[in-house]
N, C-alpha and C positions, 0 to 999 in steps of 0.2 A: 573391480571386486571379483573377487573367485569365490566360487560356490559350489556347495557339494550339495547334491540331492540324494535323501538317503530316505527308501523305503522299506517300510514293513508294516506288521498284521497286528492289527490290535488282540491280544487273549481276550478284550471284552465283548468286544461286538466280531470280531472274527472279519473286520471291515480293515482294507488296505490304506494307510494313510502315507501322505509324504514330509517329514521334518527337512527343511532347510537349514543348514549349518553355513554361518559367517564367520569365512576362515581369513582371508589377509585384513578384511576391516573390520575386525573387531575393537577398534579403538577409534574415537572422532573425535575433534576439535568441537569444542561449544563456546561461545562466549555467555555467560553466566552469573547471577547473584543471586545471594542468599539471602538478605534484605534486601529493599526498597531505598531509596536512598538517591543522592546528585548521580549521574550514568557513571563520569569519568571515573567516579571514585568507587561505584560497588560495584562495576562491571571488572570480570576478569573471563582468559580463556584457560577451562579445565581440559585436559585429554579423562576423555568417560569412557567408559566402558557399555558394548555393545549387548546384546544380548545372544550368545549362540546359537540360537533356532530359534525359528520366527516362530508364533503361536498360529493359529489355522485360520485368521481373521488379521492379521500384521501383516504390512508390506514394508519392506526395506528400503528406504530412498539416497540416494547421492545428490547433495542440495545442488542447486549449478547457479541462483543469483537470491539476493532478498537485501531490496533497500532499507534504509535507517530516517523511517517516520516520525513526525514529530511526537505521534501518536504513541510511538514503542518508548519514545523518550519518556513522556506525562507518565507510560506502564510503569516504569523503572524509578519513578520516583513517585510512585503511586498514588497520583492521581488525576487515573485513567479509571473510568465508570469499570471495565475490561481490567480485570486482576492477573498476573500473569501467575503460570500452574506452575505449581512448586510439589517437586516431585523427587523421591531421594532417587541421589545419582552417584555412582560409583566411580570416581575416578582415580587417577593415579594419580602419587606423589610428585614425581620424577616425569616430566619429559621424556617419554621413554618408555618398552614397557618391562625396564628391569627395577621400580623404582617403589613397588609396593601399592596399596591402593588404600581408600577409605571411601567410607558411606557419607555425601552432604544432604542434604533438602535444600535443594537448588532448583531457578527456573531458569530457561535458555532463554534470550534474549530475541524479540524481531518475532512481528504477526504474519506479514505477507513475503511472499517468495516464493519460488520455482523448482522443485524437485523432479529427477528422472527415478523412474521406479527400478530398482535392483533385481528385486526378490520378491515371490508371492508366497503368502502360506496355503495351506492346503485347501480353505475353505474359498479364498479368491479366487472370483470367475468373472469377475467384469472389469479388472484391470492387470495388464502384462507387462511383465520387463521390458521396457524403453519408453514407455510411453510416460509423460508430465505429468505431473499431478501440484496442485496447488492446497494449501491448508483453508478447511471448512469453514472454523470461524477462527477469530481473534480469540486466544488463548487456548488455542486446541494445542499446539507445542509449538515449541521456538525452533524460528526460522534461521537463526543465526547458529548456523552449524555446520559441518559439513558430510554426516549426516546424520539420518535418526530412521528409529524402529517404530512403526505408529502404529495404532490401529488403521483396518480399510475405510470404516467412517470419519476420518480426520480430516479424509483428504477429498477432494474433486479432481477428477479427470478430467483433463485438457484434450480435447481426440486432435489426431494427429492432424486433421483437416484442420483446423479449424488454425494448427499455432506453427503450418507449415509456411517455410520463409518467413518468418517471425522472429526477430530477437530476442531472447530469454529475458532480454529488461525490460522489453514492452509485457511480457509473460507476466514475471513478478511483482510488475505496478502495475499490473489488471484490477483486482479486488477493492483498492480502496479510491487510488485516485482517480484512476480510467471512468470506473462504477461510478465513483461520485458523480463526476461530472457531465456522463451519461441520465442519470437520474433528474439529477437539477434542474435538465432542460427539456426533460421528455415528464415531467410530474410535476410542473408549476406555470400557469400562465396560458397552457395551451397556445404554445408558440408553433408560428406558423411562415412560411418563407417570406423574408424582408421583414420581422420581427426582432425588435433592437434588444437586448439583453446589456445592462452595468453591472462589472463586478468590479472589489476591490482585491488586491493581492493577484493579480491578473498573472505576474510571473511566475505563482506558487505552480509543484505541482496538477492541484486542479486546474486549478487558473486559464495553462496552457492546454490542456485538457479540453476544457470547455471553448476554446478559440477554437481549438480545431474540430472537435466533435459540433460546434456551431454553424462552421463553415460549411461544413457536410450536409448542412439541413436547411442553406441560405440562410441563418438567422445569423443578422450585425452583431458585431459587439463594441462596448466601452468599455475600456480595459483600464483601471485604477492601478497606477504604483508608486510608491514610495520616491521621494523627489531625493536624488542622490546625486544633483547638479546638471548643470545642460549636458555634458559631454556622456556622462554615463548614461543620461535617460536618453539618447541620440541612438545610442548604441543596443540599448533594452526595445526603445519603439521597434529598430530596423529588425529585431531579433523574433520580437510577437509579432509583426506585419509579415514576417515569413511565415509563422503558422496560422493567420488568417487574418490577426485581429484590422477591423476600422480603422478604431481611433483607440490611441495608446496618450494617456493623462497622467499629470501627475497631482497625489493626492492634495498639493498645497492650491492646484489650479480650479477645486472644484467649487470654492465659494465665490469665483469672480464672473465680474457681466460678461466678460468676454465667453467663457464658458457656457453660462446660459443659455445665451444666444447661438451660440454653437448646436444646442442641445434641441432647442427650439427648431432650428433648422435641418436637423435629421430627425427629428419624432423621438416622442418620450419612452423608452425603455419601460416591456411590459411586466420585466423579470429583473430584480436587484439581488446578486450575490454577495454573501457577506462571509469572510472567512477573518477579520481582523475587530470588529467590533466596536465599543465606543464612538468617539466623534467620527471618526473613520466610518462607520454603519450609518450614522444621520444626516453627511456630508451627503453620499450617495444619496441616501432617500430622497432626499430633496426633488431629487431630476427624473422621479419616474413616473410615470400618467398615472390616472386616476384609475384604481381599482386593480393598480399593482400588485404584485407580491416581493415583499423582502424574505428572502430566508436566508438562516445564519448557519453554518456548516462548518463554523471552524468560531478562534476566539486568540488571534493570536495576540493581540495587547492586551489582552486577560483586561478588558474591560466593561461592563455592562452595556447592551444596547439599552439605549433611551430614545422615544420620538415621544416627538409633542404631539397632545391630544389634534390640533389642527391636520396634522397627516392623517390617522386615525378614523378622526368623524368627516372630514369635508372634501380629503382626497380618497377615502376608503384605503386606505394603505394595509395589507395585510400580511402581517409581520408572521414568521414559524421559525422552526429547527428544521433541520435535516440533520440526520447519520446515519451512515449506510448500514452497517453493524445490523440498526432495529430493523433498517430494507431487507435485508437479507433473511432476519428470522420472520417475518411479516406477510413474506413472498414465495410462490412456488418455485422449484428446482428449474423448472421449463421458462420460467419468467427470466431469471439469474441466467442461464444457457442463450438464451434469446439472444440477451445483453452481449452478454461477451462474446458471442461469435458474430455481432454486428461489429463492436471495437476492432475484435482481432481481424477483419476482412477489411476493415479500412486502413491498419497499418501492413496488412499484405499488399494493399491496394500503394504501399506510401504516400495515405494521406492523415497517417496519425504516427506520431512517433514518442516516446517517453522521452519524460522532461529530461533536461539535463542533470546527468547524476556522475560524480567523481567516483568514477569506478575503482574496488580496491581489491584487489586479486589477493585471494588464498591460493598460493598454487603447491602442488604436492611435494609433502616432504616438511611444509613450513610448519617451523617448531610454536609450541605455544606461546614463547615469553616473547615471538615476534608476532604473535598474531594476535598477542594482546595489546603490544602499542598500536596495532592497524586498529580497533576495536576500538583504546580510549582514544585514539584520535577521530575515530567516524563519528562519536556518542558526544564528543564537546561542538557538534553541529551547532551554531544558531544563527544559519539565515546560509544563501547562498547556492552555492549546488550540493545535492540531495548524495549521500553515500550511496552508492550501491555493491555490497561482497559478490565476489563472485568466488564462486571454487570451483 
């Protein structure tokens, strides 16, 4: 990005200000809709138009990664609790910037992601050109772009310590999934070393999250996955036993003696993760000690947790939610910073690494009718490795 910094004297207060003018990027890729709707189908990528001078509270960013959540998915077809900001955006016709332009009401696409700071306006003093910055909450603007003009309240500061030798993927899946599964095991149960932990979706983003932010803290885990036959789940166990997990299951295994007996013989699990729901959330419950907690953090067979009153009254089973989202508005700044500079020193450390994600490079120069097929191909995700854009 090339920048010109141009000063002068206000005739009102007679006070020196700096306007920053964005001169070769004045133009950014966004992937974008106008409605709500299936992803493949209302997501497109527009070239927008920037804004020539930052206002004296704006910082300029160049995105560098931001994965494709299931969460941004639910946004896009809205219904995610989290609305995504629709905000008029000025793009161009044409590919191009010979092609004319027009005004939509459009939202960018993608909550979480990883930007380097450009440009400060004149009012910023506590973040500088190079340094990271990550977006505040979910729906403050879209992450799927390559870049954007924001306010300096949008974003948080990454300090350089904290995301030095760090990979920009572990960066941009800090906030939700990292966070989560930080949370889950440090806010339920009072777990403590050699403390057994059962989840199910054990290979989702959290999933592997919590294997290895567990192993960190000596607490076991039971790791639930989806039975895809002996050979694949041969391949899946050796895959989670390298990032910490126990004992890797499959969900069809969890109503048998065999399994019981298993379960019996390592001790009852004082924390049960639930991220898929229905029989899948009761199957689990089953096997955890008395005075348990199940919490639900996800819901991906879109089906209702049911347990019987017997869990309930005679094993005290103590069923909740989790979302990070309400953590994050509920919680102080210093609680949040805490967090993630424990994460990110464990993957300095390489003992935490982000999930597997098919990474999809934006790289410069690419036109938009190309980087809208990378886009409706990352957005018809359902299941498997996690998209992450990079630019």
């Amino acid at each position: 990005m090339r920048i010109l910094v141009r000063t002068s004297t206000s005739a009102w207060t007679g006070r020196r200000h700096v306007a920053v003018r964005l001169l070769s990027t004045r133009w950014a890729l966004a992937a974008v809709y106008g409605a709500t709707g299936e992803p493949s189908s209302v997501m497109r990528v527009v070239v927008r138009e920037l804004p020539q001078e930052l206002g004296a509270s704006e910082v300029a960013i160049r995105m560098l990664a931001a994965p494709v959540n299931p969460s941004d998915l639910n946004q896009i077809e809205g219904t995610y609790p989290v609305r995504g900001r629709f905000a008029d955006v000025r793009r161009l016709l044409a590919d191009g910037e010979g092609g004319g332009g027009c005004v939509e009401r459009l939202a960018v696409g993608g909550n979480e992601g990883v930007g380097v700071v450009e440009a400060v306006g004149a009012a910023v003093r506590d973040v500088r050109a190079g340094e990271w910055v990550v977006p505040a909450q979910a729906g403050e603007f879209g992450t799927w772009c390559t870049h954007a003009v924001v306010g300096r309240a949008q974003v948080i500061r990454i300090a350089d310590q904290w995301r030095e030798g760090v990979d920009a993927a572990v960066v941009a899946a800090l906030k939700v999934n990292a966070s989560t599964a930080y949370r889950l095991l440090r806010d339920f149960g009072d777990l403590q070393a050699g403390d057994w932990v059962i989840q199910n979706g054990a290979n989702s983003g959290v999933g592997r999250a919590v294997i290895q932010l567990a192993r960190a803290r000596g607490v076991h885990t039971v790791n639930v996955v989806r039975d895809r036959g002996a050979d694949a789940h041969a391949q899946l166990a050796d895959e989670l036993q390298r990032l910490g997990a126990d004992v890797v299951v499959r969900d069809t295994e969890l109503g048998s003696a065999e399994f019981r007996e298993r379960m019996r013989a390592l001790g009852s699990p004082r924390v049960a993760l639930n991220c898929v729901g229905g029989r899948a959330a009761l199957a689990m419950a089953r096997h955890v000690a008395e005075g348990a907690w199940l919490v639900t953090y996800g819901a991906m067979a879109r089906q209702p947790v049911v347990l019987p009153a017997s869990l309930l009254l005679f094993r005290d089973v103590r069923a909740c939610g989790f979302w990070m989202n309400r953590w994050y508005a509920q919680h102080a700044a210093a609680e949040r910073d805490d967090m993630w500079r424990a994460i990110l020193a464990l993957a300095r450390e390489r003992r935490f690494e982000a999930p597997p994600m098919q990474r999809v490079p934006w790289p410069a120069g690419l036109r938009a009718d190309a980087a809208q097929e990378l886009v409706r191909a990352a957005v018809a995700w359902d299941g498997g490795a996690k998209r992450l854009f990079e630019f």
